[in-house]
C-alpha positions as YAML, in Angstrom:
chain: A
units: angstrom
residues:
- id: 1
  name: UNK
  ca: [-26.97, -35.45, 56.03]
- id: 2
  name: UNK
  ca: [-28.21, -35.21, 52.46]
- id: 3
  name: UNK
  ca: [-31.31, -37.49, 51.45]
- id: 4
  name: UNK
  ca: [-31.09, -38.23, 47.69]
- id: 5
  name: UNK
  ca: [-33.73, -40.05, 46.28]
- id: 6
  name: UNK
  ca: [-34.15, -40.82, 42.64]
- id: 7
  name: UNK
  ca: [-37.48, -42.42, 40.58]
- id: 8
  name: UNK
  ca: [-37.41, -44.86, 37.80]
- id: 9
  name: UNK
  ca: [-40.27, -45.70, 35.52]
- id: 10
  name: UNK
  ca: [-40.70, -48.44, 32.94]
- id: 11
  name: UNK
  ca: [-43.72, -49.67, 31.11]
- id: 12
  name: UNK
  ca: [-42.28, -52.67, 29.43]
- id: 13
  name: UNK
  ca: [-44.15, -55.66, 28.85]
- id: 14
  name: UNK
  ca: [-40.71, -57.68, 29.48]
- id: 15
  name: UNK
  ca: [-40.83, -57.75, 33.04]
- id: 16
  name: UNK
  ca: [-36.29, -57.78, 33.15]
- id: 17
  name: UNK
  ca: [-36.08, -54.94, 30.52]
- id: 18
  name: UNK
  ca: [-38.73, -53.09, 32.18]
- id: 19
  name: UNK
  ca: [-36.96, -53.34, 35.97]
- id: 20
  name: UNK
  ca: [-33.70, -52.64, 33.93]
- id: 21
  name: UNK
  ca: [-34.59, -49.80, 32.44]
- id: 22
  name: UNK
  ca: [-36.47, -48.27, 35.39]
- id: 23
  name: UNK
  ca: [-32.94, -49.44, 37.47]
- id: 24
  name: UNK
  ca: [-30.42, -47.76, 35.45]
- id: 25
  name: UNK
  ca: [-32.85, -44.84, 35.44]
- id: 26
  name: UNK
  ca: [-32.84, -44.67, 38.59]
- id: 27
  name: UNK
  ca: [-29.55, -45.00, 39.42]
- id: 28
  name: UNK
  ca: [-28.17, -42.66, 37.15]
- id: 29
  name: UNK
  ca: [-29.91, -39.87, 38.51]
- id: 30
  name: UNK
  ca: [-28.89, -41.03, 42.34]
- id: 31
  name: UNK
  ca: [-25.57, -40.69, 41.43]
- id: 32
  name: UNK
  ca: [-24.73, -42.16, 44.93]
- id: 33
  name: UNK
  ca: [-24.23, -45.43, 46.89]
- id: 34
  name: UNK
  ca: [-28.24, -47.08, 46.87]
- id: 35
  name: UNK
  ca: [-29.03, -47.16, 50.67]
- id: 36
  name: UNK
  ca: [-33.19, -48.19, 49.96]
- id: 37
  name: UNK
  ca: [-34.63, -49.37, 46.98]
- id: 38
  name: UNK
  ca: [-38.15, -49.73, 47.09]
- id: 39
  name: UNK
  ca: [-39.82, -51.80, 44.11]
- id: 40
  name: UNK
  ca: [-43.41, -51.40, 42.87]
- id: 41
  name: UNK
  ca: [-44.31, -54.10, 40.19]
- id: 42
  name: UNK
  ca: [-47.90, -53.91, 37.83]
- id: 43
  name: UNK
  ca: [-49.99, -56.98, 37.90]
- id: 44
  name: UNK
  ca: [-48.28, -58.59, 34.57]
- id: 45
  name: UNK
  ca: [-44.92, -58.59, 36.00]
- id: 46
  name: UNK
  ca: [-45.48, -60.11, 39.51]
- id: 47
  name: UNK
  ca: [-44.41, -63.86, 38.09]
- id: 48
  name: UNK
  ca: [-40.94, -62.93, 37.77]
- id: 49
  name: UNK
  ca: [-39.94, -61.71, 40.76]
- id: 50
  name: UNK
  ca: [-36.27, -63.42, 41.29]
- id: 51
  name: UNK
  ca: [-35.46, -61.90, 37.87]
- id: 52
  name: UNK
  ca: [-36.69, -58.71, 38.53]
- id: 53
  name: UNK
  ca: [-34.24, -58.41, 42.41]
- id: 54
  name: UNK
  ca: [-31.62, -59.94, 39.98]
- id: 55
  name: UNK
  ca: [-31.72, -56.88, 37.52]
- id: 56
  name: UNK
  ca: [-32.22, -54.60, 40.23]
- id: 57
  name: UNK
  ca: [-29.15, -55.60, 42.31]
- id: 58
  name: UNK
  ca: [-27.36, -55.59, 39.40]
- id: 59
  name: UNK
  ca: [-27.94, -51.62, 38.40]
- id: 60
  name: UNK
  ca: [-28.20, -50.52, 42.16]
- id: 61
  name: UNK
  ca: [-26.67, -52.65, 44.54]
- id: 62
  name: UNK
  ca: [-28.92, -51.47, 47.42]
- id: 63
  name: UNK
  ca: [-28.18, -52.22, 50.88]
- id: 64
  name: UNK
  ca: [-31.71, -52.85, 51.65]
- id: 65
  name: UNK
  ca: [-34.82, -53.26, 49.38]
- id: 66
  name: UNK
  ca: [-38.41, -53.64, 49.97]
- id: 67
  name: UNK
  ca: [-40.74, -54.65, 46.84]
- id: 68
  name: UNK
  ca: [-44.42, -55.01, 46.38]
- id: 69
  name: UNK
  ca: [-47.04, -55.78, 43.93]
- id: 70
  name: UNK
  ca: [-49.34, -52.87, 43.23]
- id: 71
  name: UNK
  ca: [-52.60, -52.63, 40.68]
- id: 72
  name: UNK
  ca: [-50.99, -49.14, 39.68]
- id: 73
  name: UNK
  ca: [-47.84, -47.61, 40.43]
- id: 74
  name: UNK
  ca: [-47.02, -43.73, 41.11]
- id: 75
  name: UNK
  ca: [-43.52, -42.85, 40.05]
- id: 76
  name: UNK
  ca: [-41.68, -39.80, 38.07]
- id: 77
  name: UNK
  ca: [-44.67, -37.65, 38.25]
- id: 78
  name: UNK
  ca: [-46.71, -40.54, 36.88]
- id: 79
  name: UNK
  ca: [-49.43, -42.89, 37.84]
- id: 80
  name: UNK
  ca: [-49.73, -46.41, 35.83]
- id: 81
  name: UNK
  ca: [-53.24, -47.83, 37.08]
- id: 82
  name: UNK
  ca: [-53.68, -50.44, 33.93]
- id: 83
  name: UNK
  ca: [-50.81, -52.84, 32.33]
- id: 84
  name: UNK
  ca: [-47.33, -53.44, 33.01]
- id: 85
  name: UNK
  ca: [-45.19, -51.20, 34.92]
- id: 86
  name: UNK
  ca: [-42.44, -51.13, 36.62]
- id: 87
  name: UNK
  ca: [-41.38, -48.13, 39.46]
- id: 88
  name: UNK
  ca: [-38.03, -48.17, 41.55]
- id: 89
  name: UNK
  ca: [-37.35, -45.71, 44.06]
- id: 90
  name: UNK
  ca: [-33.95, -45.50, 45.50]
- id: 91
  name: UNK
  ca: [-32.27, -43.28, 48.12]
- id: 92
  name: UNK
  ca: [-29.18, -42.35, 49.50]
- id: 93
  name: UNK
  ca: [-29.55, -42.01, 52.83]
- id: 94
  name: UNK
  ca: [-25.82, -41.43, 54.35]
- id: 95
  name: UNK
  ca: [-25.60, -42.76, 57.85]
- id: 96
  name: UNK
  ca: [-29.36, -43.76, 58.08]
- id: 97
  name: UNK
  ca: [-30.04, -46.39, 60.13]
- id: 98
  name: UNK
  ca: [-32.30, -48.43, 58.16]
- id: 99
  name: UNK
  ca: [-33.92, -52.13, 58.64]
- id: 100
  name: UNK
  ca: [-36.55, -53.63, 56.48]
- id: 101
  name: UNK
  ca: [-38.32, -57.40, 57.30]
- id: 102
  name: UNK
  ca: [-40.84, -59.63, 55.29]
- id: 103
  name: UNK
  ca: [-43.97, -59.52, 55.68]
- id: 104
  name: UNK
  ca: [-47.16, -61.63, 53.62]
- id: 105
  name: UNK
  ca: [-50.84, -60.64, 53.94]
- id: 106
  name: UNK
  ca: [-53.11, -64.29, 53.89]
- id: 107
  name: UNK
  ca: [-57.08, -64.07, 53.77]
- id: 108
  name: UNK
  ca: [-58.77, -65.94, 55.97]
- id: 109
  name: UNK
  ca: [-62.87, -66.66, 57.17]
- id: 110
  name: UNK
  ca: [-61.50, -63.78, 59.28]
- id: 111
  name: UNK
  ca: [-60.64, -60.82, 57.15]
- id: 112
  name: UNK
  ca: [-57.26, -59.89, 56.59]
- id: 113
  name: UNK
  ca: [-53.55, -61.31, 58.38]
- id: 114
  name: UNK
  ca: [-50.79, -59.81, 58.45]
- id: 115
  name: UNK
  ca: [-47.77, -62.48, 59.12]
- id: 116
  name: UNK
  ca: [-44.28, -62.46, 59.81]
- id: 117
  name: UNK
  ca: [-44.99, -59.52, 62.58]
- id: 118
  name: UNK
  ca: [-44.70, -62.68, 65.26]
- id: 119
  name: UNK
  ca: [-41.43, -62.35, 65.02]
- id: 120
  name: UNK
  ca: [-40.62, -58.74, 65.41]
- id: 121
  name: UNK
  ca: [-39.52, -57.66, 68.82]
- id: 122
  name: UNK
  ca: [-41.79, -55.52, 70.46]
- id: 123
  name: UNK
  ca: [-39.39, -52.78, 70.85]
- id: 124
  name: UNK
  ca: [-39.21, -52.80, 66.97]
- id: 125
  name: UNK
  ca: [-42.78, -53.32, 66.42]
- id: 126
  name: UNK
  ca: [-44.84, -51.55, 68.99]
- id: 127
  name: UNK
  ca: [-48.33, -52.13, 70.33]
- id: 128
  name: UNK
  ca: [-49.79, -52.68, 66.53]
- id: 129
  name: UNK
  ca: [-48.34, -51.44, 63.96]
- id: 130
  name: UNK
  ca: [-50.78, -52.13, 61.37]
- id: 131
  name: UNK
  ca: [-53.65, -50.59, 63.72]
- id: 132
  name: UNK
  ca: [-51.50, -47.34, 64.24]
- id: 133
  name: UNK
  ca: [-50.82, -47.24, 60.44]
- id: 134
  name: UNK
  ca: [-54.40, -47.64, 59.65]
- id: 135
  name: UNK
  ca: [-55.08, -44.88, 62.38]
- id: 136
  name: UNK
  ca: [-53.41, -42.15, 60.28]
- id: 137
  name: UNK
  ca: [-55.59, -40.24, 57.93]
- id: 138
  name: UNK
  ca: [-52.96, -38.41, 55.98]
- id: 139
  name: UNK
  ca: [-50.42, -39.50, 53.19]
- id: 140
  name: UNK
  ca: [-47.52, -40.99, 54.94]
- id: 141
  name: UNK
  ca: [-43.98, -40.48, 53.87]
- id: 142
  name: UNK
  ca: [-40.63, -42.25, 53.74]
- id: 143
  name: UNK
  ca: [-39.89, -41.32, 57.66]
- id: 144
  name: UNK
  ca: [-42.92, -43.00, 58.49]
- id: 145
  name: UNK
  ca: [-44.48, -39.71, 59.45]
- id: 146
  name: UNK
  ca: [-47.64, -38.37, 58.86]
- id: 147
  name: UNK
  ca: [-47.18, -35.14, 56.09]
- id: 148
  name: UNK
  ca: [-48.99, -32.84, 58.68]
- id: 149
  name: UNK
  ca: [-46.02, -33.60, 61.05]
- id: 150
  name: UNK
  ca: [-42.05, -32.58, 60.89]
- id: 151
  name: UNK
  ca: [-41.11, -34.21, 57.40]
- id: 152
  name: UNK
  ca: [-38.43, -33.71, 54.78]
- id: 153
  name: UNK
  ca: [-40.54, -31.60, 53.05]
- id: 154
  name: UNK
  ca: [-40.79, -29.66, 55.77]
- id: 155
  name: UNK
  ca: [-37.50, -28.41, 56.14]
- id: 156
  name: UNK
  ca: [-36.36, -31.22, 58.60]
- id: 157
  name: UNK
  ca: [-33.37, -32.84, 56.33]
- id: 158
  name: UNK
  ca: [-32.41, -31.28, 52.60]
- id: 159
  name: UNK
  ca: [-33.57, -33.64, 50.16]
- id: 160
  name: UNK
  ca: [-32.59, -33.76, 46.63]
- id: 161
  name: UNK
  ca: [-33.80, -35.60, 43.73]
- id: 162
  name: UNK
  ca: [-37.18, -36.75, 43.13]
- id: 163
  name: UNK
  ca: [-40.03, -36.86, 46.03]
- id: 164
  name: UNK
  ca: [-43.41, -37.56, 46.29]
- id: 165
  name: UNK
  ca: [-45.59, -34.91, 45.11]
- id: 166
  name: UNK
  ca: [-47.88, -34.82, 47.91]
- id: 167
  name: UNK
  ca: [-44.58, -33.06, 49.56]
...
């Protein structure tokens, strides 16, 4: 199995024409069926999120997506830390089993919640995920590993396209 994943970057204050352009980007240089699509949005663009999946379904057609906003965004060798930007990542991941769910953070006299894990079986969500993600100390990848273990950069599955640089 070949992993393909390809980057597109827009910094257009239109928050459509800067998902479209950073979609079609994208999905010209995957060159293959979209099997993830993960979204990073700037601060000015995070009001127009049912345009934005709109756009982005439109150019890529991924089978699953996961989108975020982010007060800066690292894509295409770049990092945007001020202003509008727009980053899509999207793989091709033939025969991948993949699953993605919702999830909200909400602030309370507390600290920090993270809902919607309630409703994840425990098989699929394990003792705590957020404590054993919190755990790791080094830059985590797509596989969920951490880099010092058996990644794709390491030789475990050929991956083409662009990848994080801390690969």
């Amino acid at each position: 199995m070949t992993v393909t994943i390809a980057v597109g970057l827009s910094e257009s204050f239109d928050a459509v024409e800067a998902f479209s352009e950073a979609s079609r980007d994208a999905a010209r240089k995957l060159d293959a069926p979209c099997d993830l699509c993960l979204l990073f949005a700037g601060a000015p663009h995070l009001g127009h999120g049912k345009w934005i999946l709109s756009t982005v379904h439109e150019h890529l057609e991924p089978r699953h997506l996961i989108g975020c906003g982010a007060g800066g965004v690292v894509g295409a060798g770049r990092e945007i830390e001020e202003g509008p930007a727009a980053v899509v990542w999207a793989a091709s991941m033939p025969g991948a089993g993949i699953s993605t769910h919702h999830f909200e953070v909400e602030q309370d006299d507390e600290g920090f919640r993270v809902l919607g894990l309630e409703s994840l079986s425990e098989e699929r969500r394990g003792p705590n995920p957020a404590a054993a993600q919190a755990e790791r100390n080094a830059p985590v990848g797509p596989t969920g590993r951490r880099r010092s273990e058996s990644t794709p950069c390491a030789g475990q599955w050929p991956v083409r396209g662009d990848w994080p640089r801390w690969c």
